[in-house]
N, CA, C and O atoms as a GROMACS GRO file, in nm:
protein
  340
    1UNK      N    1  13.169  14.174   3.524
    1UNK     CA    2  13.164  14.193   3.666
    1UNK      C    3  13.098  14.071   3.730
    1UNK      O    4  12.987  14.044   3.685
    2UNK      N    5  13.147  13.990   3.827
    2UNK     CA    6  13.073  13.905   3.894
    2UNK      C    7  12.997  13.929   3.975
    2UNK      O    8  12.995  14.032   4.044
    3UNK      N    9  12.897  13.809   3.981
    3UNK     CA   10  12.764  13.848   4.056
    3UNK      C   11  12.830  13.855   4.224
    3UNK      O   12  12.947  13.823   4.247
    4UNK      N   13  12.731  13.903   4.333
    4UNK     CA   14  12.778  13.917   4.434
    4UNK      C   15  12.677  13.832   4.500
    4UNK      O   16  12.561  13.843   4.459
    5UNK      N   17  12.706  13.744   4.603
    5UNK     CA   18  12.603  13.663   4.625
    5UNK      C   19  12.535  13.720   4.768
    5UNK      O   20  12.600  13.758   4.865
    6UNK      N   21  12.420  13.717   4.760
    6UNK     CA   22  12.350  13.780   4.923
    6UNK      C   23  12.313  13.693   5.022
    6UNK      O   24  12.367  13.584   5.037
    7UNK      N   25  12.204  13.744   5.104
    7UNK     CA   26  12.129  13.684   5.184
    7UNK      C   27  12.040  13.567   5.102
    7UNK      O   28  12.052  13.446   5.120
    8UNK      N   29  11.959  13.627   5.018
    8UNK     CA   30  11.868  13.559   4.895
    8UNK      C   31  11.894  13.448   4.814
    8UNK      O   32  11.809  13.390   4.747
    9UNK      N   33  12.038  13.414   4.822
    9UNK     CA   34  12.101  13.389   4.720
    9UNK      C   35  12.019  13.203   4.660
    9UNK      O   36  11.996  13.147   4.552
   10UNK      N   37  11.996  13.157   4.875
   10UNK     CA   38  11.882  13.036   4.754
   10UNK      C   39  11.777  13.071   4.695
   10UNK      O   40  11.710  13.167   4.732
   11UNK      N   41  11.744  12.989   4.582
   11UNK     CA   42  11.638  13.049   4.527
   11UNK      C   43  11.535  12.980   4.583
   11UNK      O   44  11.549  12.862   4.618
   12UNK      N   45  11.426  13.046   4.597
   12UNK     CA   46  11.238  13.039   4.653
   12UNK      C   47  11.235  13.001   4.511
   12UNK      O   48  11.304  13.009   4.410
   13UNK      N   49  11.127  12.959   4.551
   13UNK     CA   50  11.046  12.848   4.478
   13UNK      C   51  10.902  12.896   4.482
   13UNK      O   52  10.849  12.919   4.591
   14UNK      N   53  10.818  12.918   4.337
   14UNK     CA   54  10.706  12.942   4.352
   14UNK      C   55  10.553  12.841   4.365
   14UNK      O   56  10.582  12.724   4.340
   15UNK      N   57  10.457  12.852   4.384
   15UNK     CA   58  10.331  12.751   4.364
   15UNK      C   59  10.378  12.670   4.273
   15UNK      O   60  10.437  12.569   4.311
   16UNK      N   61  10.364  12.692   4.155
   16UNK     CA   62  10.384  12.575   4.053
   16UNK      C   63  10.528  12.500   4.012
   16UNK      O   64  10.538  12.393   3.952
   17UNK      N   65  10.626  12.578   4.054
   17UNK     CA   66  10.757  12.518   4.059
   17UNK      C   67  10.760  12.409   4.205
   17UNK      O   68  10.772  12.287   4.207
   18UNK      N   69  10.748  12.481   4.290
   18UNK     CA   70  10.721  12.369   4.416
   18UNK      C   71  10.622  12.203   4.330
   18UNK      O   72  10.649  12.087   4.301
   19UNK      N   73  10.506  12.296   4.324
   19UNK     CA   74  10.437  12.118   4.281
   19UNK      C   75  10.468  12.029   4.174
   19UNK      O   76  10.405  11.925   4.153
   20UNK      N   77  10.583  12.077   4.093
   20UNK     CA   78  10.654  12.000   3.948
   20UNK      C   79  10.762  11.961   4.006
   20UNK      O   80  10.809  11.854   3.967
   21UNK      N   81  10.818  12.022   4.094
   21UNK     CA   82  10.963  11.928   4.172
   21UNK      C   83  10.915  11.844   4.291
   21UNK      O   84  10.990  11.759   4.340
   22UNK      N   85  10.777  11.869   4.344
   22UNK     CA   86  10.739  11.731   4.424
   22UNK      C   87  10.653  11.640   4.360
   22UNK      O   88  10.627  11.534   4.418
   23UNK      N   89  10.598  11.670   4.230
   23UNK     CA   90  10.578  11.593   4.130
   23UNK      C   91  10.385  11.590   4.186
   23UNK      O   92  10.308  11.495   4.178
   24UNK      N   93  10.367  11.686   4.222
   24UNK     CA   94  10.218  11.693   4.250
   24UNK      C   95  10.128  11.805   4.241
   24UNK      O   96  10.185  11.914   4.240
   25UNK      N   97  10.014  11.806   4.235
   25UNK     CA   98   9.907  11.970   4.188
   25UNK      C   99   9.960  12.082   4.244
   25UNK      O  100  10.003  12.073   4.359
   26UNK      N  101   9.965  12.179   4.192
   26UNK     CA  102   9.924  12.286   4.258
   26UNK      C  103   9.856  12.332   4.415
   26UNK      O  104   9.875  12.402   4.514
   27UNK      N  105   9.751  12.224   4.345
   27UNK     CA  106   9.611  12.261   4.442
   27UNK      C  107   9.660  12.142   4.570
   27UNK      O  108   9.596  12.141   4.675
   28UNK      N  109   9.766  12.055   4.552
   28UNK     CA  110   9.806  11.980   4.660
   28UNK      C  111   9.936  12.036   4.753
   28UNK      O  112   9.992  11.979   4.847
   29UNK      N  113   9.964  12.179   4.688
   29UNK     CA  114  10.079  12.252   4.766
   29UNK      C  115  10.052  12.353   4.858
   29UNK      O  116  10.118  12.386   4.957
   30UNK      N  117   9.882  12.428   4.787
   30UNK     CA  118   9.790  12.508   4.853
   30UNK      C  119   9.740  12.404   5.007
   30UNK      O  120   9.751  12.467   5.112
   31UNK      N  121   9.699  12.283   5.019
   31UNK     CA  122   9.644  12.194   5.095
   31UNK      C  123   9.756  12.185   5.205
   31UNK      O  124   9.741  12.177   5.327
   32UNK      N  125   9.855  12.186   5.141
   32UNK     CA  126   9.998  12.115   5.247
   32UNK      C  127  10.021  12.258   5.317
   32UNK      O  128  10.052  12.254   5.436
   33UNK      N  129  10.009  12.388   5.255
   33UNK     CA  130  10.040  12.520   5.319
   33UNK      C  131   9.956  12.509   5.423
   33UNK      O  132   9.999  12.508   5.539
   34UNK      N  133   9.823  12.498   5.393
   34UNK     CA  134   9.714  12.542   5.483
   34UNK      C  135   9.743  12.447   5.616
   34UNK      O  136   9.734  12.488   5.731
   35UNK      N  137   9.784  12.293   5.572
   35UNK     CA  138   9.816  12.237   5.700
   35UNK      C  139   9.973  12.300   5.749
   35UNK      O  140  10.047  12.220   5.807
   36UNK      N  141   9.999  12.377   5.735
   36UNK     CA  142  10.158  12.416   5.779
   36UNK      C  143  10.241  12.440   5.687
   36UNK      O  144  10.296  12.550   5.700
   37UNK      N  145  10.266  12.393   5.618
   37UNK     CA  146  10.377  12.399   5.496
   37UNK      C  147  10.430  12.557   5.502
   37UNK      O  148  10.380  12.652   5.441
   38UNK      N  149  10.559  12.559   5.602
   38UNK     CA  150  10.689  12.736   5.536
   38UNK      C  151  10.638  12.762   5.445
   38UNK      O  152  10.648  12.694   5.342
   39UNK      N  153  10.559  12.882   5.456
   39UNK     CA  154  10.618  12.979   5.331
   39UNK      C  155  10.688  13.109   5.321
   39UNK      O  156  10.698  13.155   5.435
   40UNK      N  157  10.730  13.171   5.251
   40UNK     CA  158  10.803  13.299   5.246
   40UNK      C  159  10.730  13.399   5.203
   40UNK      O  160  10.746  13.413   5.082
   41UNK      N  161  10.641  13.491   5.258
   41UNK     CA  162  10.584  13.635   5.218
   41UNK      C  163  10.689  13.734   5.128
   41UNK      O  164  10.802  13.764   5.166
   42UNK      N  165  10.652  13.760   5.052
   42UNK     CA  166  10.756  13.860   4.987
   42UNK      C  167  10.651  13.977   4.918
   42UNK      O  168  10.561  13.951   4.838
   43UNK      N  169  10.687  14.116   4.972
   43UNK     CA  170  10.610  14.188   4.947
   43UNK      C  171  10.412  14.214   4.945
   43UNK      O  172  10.380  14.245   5.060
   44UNK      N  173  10.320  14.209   4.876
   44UNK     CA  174  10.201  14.214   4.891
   44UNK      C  175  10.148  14.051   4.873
   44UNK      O  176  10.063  14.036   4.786
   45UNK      N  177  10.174  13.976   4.917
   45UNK     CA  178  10.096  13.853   4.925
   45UNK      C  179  10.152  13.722   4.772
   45UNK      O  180  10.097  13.631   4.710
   46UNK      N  181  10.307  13.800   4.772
   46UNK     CA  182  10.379  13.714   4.657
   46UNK      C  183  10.448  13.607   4.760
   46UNK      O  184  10.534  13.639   4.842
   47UNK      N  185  10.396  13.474   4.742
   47UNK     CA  186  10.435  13.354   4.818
   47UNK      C  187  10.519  13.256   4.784
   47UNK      O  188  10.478  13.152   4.730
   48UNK      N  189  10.663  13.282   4.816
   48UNK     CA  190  10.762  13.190   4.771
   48UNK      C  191  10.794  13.087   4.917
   48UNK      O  192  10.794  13.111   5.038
   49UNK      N  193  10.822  12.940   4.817
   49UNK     CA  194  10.861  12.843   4.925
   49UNK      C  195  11.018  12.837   4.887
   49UNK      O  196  11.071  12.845   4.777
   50UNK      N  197  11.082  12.817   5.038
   50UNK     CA  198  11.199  12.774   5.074
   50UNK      C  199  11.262  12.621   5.055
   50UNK      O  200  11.249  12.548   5.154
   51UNK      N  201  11.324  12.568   4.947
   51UNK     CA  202  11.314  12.393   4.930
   51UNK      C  203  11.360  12.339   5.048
   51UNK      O  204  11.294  12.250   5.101
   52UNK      N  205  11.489  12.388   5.112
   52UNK     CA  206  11.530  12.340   5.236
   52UNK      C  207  11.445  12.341   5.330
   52UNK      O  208  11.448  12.246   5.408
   53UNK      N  209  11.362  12.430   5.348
   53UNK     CA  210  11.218  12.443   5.507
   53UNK      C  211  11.137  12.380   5.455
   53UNK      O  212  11.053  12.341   5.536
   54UNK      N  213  11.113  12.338   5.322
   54UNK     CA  214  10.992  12.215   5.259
   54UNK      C  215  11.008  12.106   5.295
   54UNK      O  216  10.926  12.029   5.345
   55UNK      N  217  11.139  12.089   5.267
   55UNK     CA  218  11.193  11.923   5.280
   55UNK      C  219  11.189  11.894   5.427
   55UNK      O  220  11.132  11.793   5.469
   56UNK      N  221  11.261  11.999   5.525
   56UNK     CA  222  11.243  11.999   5.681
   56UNK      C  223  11.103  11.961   5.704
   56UNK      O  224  11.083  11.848   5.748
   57UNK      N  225  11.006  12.036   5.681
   57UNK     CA  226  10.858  12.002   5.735
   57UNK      C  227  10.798  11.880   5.628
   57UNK      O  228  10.676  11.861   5.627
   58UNK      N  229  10.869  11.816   5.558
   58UNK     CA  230  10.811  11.734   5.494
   58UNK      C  231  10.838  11.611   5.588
   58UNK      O  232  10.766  11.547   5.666
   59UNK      N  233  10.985  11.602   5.546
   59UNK     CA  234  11.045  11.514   5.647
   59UNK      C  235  10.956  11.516   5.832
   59UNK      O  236  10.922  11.414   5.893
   60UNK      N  237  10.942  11.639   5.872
   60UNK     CA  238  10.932  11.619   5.992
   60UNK      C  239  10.741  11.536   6.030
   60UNK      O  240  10.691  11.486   6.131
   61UNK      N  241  10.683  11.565   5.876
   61UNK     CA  242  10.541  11.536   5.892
   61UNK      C  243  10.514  11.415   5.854
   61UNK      O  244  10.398  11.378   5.834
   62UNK      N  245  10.656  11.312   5.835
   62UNK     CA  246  10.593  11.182   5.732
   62UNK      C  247  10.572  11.080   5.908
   62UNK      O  248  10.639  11.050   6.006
   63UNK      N  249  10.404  11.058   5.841
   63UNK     CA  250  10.369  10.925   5.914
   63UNK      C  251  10.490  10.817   5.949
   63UNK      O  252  10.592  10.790   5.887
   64UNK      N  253  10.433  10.763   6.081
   64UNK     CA  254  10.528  10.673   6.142
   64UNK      C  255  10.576  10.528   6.089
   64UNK      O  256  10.485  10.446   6.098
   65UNK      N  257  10.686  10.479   6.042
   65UNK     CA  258  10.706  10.383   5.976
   65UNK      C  259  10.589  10.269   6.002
   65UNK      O  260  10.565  10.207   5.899
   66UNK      N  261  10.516  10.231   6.108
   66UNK     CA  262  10.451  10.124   6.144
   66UNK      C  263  10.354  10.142   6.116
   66UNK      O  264  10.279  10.048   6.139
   67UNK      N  265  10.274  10.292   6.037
   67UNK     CA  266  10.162  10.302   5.959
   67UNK      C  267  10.129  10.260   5.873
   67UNK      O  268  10.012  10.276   5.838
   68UNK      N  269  10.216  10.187   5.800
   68UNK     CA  270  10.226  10.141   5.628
   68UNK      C  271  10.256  10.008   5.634
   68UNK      O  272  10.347   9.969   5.708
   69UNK      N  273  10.191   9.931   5.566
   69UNK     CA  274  10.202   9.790   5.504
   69UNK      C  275  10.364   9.822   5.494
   69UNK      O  276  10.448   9.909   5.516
   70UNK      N  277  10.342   9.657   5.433
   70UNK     CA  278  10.516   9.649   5.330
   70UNK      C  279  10.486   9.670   5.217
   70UNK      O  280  10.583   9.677   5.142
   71UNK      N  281  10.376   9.686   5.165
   71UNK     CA  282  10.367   9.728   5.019
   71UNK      C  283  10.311   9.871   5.016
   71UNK      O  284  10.275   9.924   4.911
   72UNK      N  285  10.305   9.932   5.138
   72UNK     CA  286  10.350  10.138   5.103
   72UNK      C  287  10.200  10.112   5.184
   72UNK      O  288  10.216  10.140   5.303
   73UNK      N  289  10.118  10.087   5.168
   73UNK     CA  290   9.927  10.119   5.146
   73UNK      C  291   9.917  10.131   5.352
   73UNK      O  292  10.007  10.097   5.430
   74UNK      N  293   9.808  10.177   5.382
   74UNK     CA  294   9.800  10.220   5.522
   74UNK      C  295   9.749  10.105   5.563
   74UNK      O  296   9.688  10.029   5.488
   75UNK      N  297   9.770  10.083   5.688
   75UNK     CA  298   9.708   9.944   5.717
   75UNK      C  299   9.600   9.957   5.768
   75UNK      O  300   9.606  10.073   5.810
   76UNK      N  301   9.504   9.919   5.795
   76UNK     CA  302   9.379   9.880   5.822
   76UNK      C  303   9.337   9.946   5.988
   76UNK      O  304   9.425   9.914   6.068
   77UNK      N  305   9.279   9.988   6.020
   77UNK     CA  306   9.271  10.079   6.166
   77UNK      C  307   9.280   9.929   6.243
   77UNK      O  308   9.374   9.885   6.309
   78UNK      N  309   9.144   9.862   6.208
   78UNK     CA  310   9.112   9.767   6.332
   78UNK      C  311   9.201   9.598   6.326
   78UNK      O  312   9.214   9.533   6.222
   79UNK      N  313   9.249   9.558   6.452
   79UNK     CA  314   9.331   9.428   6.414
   79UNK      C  315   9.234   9.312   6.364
   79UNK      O  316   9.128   9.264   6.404
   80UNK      N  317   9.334   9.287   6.239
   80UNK     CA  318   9.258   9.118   6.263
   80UNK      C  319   9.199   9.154   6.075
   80UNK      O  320   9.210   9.075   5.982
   81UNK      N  321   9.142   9.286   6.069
   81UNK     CA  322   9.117   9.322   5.927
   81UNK      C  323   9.191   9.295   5.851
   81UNK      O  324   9.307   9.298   5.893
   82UNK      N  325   9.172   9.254   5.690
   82UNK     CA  326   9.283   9.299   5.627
   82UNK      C  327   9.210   9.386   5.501
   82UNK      O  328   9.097   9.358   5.461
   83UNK      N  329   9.295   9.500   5.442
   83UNK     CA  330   9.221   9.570   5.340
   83UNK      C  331   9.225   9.507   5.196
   83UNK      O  332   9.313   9.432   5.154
   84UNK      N  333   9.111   9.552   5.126
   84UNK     CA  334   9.130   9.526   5.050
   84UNK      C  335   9.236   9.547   4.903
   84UNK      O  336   9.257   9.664   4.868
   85UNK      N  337   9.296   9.441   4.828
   85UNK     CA  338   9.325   9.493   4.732
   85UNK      C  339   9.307   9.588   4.616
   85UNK      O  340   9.394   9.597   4.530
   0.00000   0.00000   0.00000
């Protein structure tokens, strides 16, 4: 019998699956929730993330291109500084 596909049908993503496919802690997925980060309530306080509403608020939260050196690193608040290596 084939499966029937639902509403559900993407799959949520839990705490530790989220932070192994963004390649970071746990405890850095808890941090990103608390600043905003979608999540999905399911039943008594079981917390699944949505990858598509992750990537949306990821995307929508990345600092402004002119924040970053050319070599990735933040640039220095005050002009005229330069940081250190």
């Amino acid at each position: 019998m084939a499966r029937m596909k639902t509403a559900l049908s993407p799959r949520f993503l839990t705490t530790n699956e989220l932070a192994a496919f963004l390649n970071i802690s746990s405890r850095q997925v808890y941090r990103l929730r608390e600043a905003g980060l979608p999540v999905v309530v399911l039943g008594q306080g079981a917390v699944r993330y949505d990858p598509a509403a992750v990537e949306a608020w990821i995307l929508a939260h990345q600092p402004p291109a002119a924040a970053k050196s050319p070599r990735g690193r933040p640039r220095h608040p005050f002009p005229g500084a330069e940081a250190q290596p």
